[in-house]
Phi, psi and omega in degrees: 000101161308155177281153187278101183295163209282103200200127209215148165191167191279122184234082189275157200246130183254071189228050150139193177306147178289137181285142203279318176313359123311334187277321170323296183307323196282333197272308154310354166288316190274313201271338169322289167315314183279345154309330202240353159085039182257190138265153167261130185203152197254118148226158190243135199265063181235044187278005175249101204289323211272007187239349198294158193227113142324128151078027184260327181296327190253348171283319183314288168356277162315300213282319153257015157288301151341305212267322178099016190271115201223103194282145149272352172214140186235139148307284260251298183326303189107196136156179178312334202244031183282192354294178186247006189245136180282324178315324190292345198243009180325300207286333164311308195273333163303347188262350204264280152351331189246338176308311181316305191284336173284344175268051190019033183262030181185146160211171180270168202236066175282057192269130168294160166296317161303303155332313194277326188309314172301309167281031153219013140318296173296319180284291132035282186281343186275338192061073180236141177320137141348085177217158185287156198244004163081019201304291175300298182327320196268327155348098160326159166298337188256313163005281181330291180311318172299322169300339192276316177306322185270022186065050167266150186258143218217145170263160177246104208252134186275132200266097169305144193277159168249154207016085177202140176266121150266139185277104196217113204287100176262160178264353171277307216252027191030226213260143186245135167251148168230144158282127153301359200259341188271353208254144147263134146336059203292138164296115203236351188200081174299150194272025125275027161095318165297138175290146174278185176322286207325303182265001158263339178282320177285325167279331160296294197299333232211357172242298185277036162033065179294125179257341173219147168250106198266113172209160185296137208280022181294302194296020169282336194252005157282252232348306209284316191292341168288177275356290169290008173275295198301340166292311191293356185237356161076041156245165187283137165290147177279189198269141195231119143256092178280092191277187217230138215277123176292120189228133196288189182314307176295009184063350150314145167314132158268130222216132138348303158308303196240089175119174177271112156267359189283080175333311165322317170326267193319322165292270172343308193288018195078000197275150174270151206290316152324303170286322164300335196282308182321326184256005177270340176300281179338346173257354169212062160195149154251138192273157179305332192277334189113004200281135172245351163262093184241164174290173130303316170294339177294293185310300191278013171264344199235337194290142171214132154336280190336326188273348213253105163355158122239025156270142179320126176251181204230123168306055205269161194246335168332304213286310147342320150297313163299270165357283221283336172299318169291356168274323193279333199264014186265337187232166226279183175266335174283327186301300198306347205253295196295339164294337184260318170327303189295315221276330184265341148328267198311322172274334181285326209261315196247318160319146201226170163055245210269307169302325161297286200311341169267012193252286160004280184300331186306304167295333157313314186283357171276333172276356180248351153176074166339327210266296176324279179355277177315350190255315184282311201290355212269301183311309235279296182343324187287301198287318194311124157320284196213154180301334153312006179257337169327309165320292185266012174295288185266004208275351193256009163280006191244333203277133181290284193262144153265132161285099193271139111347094189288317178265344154306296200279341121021276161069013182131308217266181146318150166279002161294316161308321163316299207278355175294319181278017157221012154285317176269019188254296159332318187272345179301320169303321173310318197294351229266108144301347202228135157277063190214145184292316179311327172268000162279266181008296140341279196292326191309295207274005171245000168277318210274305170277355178286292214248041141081042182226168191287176161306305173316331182295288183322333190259015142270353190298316195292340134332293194278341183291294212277334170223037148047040151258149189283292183237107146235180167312150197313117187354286198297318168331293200292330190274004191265300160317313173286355192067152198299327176263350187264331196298327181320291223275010185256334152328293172261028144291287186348304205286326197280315186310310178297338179285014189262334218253018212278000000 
């Protein structure tokens, strides 16, 4: 007997930026399927028409693409079990709807929106669960009929069994029961003709032979009436994962409202793409070694359903910073320069407000000498997050003036005193044959005991003076970069700001 092959896939609604909890899904959809020599597959969910965002379909892509998320069937693709868009697929679910009704699991609901908004109004006050009160269901056949003749327009509601437990086998939380007596009557074929989720999901998945279904676990409390759509239709359920709702620090829903949900964010903001799929992992997996900077590839030689959590995890973007710094000191200094290239490209051509202005300056100083460029980025490379940081990261080796901090160049002492140790800090230098950090260092630090102050002090006074900064990469390192003559001229910027300062 062959095994049924392995075939899981993402299905996002194109009513806006992709949510990172697509990528979630997506990202266990895909290594899953490539662990297992399967398929991966992209279908778009776009039957709720009145939601739909132009060009939102192709950002969904673009997004998982961007991600290394790579669908083997597609709407853009193509494949055997298409078409691959639910608009595209109406009359399946109308054949399917009437199969129903021809098994009596289903029937029609010509109830008004008002009607039905009144009667859970009442369910409501009464404190009775939310349920269709069947109305339509006791309707003769010709009742029915006179109605359809005369054109009233009628939805198609799946008819739930009554005192009956349905079972429904997760592969996280094993088996969950539901009453059947708690279920609504659900609407499986509206009367335009579109399908809600609940019956498009089930005719999809079961015609393009989904072999696991990976979704979030609000749709665990679905799950029973999919079950009994696949009894009533006479198929086998595919394998059910319900993965656990992605929650911020306060354990709030991560929302549009509360946090960056926007795939889109996390791109702009610079994080690499590596490092998101790493921390998406990281929240409901562990790697076997213990590890927390592991690949993709690492995750489908080692991932299994069986390892993956389900308390809730937490969004942290902390822990994400971290991650993703540890991806970026991970790459050559040329990947990191052509990378940050590609990242600021892209926000000056589509980004607005604040993402241009931190994009901008990047590219200019890379187009105007790169090689310099590459020399600042390198000290950086260590401290850096994300590519948003860059700007302000490189930005005071570029800047003609500094805005200096009074109590950064201070550092405790008088501006008189300030401006003496950097009149004799300046001539040390001068005097300096070799431009090397080492042979500064020497003299500094034997200036430093000549006029009785610690070292550290002189080399932050000498810090803020020459990059009107607190913390940077190490002194000599950034004076060996800014060059000999601008630390010169910065020195005596310093000295002129302290004398404003008596």
């Amino acid at each position: 007997m062959t095994s049924k092959p392995v075939r899981l896939r993402v299905a996002p609604s194109p009513t806006g930026y992709p949510h990172v909890g697509t990528a979630f899904q997506a990202l266990f959809d895909y290594i899953y399927a490539k662990k297992k020599v399967g398929q991966f597959i992209i279908r778009i969910e776009d039957t709720d028409q009145k939601r739909l965002v132009p060009e939102a379909e192709e950002v969904i892509y673009e997004a998982l693409d961007w991600l290394k998320i790579y669908p083997d069937e597609s709407p853009m693709l193509g494949g055997p079990f298409g078409p691959y868009r639910q608009s595209e697929r109406l009359p399946l679910y109308r054949k399917y709807a009437q199969e129903l009704m021809k098994k009596k699991k289903a029937y029609y609901c010509f109830c008004s929106t008002e009607r039905l908004k009144e009667m859970r109004r009442a369910q409501q006050q009464q404190k009775l669960p939310p349920r269709y009160d069947r109305q339509c269901f006791h309707l003769s056949p010709a009742e029915v009929k006179k109605k359809l003749q005369s054109g009233e327009k009628a939805a198609i509601r799946m008819l739930i069994p009554e005192n009956e437990t349905i079972a429904v086998n997760d592969l996280l939380r094993g088996e969950v029961k539901f009453d059947s007596n708690l279920l609504d009557d659900q609407v499986i074929l509206k009367s335009d003709g579109f399908p809600t989720y609940h019956l498009a999901v089930v005719v999809d998945d079961h015609l393009m032979q989904i072999s696991h279904v990976v979704r979030g676990e609000e749709w665990l409390p679905s799950s029973p009436k999919h079950v009994l759509l696949y009894r009533f239709l006479g198929w086998q359920e595919p394998r059910w994962i319900h993965t656990p709702i992605l929650r911020n620090p306060d354990h709030s829903k991560l929302s549009k409202r509360h946090g960056h949900t926007s795939i889109e964010w996390y791109r702009e903001q610079g994080y690499l793409p590596e490092a998101l799929i790493n921390f998406l992992a990281l929240l409901v997996w562990n790697h076997p070694q213990e590890k927390e900077i592991f690949s993709v590839e690492e995750m489908i030689e080692y991932f299994d359903f069986a390892q993956m959590r389900f308390l809730a995890p937490i969004f942290d973007l902390t822990k994400l910073d971290w991650l993703n710094g540890n991806h970026l000191r991970l790459l050559t200094l040329d990947e990191l320069a052509a990378r940050v290239k590609d990242w600021a490209l892209r926000n000056v051509k589509k980004g607005d407000g604040e993402v241009i202005q931190n994009s901008a300056p990047v590219l200019e100083w890379m187009d105007a000498d790169l090689e310099s460029f590459k020399d600042r980025l390198a000290l950086a490379q260590d401290r850096l997050k994300k590519f948003s940081e860059v700007r302000e990261a490189l930005e005071f080796y570029y800047q003609e003036k500094l805005i200096y901090d009074r109590e950064d160049l201070l550092q405790g002492y008088n501006p008189p005193e300030v401006l003496d140790i950097l009149r004799q800090a300046k001539k040390v230098l001068e005097d300096l044959q070799d431009w090397e950090s080492e042979v500064w260092e020497k003299s500094l630090r034997e200036l430093a005991d000549e006029l009785e102050i610690k070292h550290k002090d002189l080399f932050m006074i000498l810090r803020a003076a020459t990059t009107a900064r607190k913390a940077t990469p190490p002194l000599f390192d950034v004076m060996l970069v800014v060059g000999k003559e601008k630390v010169f001229q910065r020195i005596d910027q310093a000295a002129e700001f302290l004398k404003g300062q008596r």
